[in-house]
N, C-alpha and C positions, 0 to 999 in steps of 0.2 A: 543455629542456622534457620533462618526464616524460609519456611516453603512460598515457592511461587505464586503469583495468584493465578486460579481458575477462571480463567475467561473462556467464552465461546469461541475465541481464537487459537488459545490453546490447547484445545480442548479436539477442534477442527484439526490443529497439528498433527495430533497426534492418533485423531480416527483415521486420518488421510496417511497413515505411517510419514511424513516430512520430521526426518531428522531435526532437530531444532535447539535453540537454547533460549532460555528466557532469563534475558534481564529486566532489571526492576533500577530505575532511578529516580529519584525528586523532579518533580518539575523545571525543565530548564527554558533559560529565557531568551534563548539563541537556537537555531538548527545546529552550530557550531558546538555551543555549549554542551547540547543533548549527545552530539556526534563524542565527543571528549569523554561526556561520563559515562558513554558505551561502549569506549572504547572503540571506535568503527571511524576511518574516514568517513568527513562529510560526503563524499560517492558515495557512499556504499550506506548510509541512513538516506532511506528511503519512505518520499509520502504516498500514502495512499490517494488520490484524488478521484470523488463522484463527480462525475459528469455526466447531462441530461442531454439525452436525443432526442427525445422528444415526452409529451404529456406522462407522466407515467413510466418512464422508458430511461433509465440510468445502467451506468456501466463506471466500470473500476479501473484507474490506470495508474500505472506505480514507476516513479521519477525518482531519479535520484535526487537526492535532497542539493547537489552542487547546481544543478539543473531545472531550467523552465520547461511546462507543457509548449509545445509549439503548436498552434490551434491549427492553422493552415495544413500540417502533416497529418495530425488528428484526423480531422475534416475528410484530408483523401483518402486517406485508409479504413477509413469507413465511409466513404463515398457519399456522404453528406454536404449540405450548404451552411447548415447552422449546428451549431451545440453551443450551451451553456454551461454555467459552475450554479450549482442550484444551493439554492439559500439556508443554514444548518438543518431549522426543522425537517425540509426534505432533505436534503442528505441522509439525518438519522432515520427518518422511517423508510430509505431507501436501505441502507444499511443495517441498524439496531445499533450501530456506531455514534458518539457527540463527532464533532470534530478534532483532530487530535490523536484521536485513539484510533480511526478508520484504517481497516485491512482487508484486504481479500481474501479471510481466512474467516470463517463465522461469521457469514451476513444471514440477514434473514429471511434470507430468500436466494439464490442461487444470482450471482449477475457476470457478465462478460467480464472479463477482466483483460488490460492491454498490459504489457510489460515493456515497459523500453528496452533498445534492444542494448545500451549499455549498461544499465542496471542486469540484465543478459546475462551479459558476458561476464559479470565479476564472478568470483569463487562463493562470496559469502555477502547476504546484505542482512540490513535490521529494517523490519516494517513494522509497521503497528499491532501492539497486541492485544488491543481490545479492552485496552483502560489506559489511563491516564501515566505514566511513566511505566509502562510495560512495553518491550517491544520483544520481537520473535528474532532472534539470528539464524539463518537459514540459507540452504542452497536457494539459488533461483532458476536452477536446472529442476531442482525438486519442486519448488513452486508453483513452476508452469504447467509443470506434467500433472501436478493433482490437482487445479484449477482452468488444465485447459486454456490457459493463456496465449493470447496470439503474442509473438513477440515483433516488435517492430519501432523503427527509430522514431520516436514521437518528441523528442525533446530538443532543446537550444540551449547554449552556452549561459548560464545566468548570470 
């Protein structure tokens, strides 16, 4: 049996006590396809998305993978005019994450993190684990409480 890999996300899991599992799959070239060889409804594979408030200023918000960000709910709930999706390089140096692998779980620096509120409610989601076909299966009851997450409806039908 092949041990898991050590990433800073799981690593993060488990200083933060967050029950968790970690699977390991190939590269897949669908959200669907990923969602299948993890086993997890497409709901319940979930992306991590950086988004910028302003200069310097990023925060973390985790979508179900069936689901779009809705900017405009975004926006009011942090009671902002503008955010953007900022470009990989920042991303990674906002995270220590490529894109892909980005989670709310071992950034390199502590950042907001939003939870949608139906990613929320499920029992169990998969996020990102902090490489490349690793992702973390987890409460997102447990999630939120060791990151502190606001939870709130940020997303749209996609």
């Amino acid at each position: 049996m092949t041990t898991p890999p050590r990433t800073r996300a799981v690593e993060a899991a488990e200083e933060l006590g967050i029950d968790h599992e970690v699977r390991v799959i190939e590269r897949a070239g669908s959200l669907e396809e990923a969602a299948d060889r993890l086993g997890v409804p497409v709901d319940r594979l979930c992306k991590t998305l950086v988004v910028r408030r302003a200069e310097g200023e990023h925060l973390l918000v985790v979508v179900p993978g069936s689901r779009q960000l809705d900017w405009p709910k975004l926006r009011a709930h942090l009671g902002v005019s503008r955010l953007s999706l900022p470009d990989a390089d920042e991303a990674r140096a906002a995270t220590g994450y490529e894109r892909g692998t980005i989670t709310p779980l071992g950034t390199v620096r502590p950042l907001p993190v939003v939870v949608d509120a139906e990613a929320a409610a499920a029992e169990r989601i998969a996020v990102g684990g902090g490489a490349h076909g690793v992702s973390l299966l987890l409460s997102p009851a447990d999630l939120v409480a060791a990151v502190d997450a606001a939870v709130v409806d940020v997303t749209r039908a996609g």
